[in-house]
N, C-alpha and C positions, 0 to 999 in steps of 0.2 A: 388562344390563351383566354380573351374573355369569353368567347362561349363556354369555354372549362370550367370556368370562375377561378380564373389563378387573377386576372387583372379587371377591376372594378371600372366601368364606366358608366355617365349618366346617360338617362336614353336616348340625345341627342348623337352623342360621341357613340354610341352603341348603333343607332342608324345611320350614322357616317360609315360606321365600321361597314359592315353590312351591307352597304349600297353599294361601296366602293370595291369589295369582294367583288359582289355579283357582276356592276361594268368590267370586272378584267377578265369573268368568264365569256360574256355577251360580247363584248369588244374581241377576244381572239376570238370567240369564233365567227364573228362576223366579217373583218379583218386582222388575218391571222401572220400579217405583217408582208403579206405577197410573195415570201422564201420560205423555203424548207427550215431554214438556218432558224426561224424563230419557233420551228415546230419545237427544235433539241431544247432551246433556251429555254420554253415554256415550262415543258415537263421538267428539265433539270432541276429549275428554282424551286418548284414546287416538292421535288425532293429533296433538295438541299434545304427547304427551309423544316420539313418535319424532322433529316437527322441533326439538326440545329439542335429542334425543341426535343429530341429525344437524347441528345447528349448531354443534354443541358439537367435532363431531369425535369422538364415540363412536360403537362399533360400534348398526350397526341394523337387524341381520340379526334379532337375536331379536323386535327389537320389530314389524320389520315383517312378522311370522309371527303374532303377537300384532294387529295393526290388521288384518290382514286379518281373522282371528277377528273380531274387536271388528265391522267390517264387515258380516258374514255376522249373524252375530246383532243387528245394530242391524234392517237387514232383516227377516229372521222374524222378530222379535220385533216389529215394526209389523204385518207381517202377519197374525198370528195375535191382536193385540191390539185394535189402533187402524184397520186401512183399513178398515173400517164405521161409523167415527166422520167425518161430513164434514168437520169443521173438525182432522183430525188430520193431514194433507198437510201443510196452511199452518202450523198452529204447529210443527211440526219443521222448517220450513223456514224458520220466523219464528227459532230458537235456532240454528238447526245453520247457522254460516259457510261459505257455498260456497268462500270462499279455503281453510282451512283443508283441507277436503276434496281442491280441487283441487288446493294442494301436496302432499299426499302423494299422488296418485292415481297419478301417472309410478312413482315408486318401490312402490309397494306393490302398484297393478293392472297395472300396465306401460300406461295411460293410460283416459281416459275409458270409450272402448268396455267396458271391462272392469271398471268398474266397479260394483259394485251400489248400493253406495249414491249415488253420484251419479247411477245410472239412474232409482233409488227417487224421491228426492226434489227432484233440480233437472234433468234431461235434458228438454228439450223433450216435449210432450206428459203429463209422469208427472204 
């Protein structure tokens, strides 16, 4: 919202904002809480917070530059973690709601095809 310019901060509180963004990307992916179970968490919130600002009628351009991030690293970060663990497919798919997912997938991948995380974890075959 303040990078949209819907909420005004001074540039202190604007590099709070900002920093503290970036530590939750740096932080999961560096530890990404040692369970599958925070892979689902991660991505969810991050969609739950753009259909938030999108039902709300706030902008959600930044966020949806933000979910696709959130996206891309919910991914490699399975990868690089959890897909040699066999029960780690089903339990992210046992936390992580395909609705949620599939609403935001039109606006943020410009649909299914393009998506990774819905390739990753619920596409036919994954």
């Amino acid at each position: 919202m303040h990078q949209d310019g819907e909420i005004e901060l001074d540039e202190e509180e604007s590099t709070r904002l900002e920093t503290t963004v970036e530590s939750c990307f740096s932080i999961f992916e560096i530890n990404h809480g040692g369970h599958e179970d925070f892979i689902a968490a991660w991505y969810q919130q991050a969609c739950t917070a753009l259909l938030c600002a999108m039902l709300s009628g706030s902008s959600t351009t930044t966020l949806t530059n933000l979910v696709q991030r959130a996206g891309r690293l919910t991914v490699s970060v399975f990868d690089a973690h959890y897909s040699n663990k066999s029960s780690a497919l089903g339990e992210v798919r046992s936390k992580l709601n395909p609705e949620y997912v599939q609403a935001v997938e039109e606006m943020v991948w410009g649909g299914a095809d393009d998506d990774p995380v819905w390739s990753k974890f619920f596409a036919t075959g994954s």
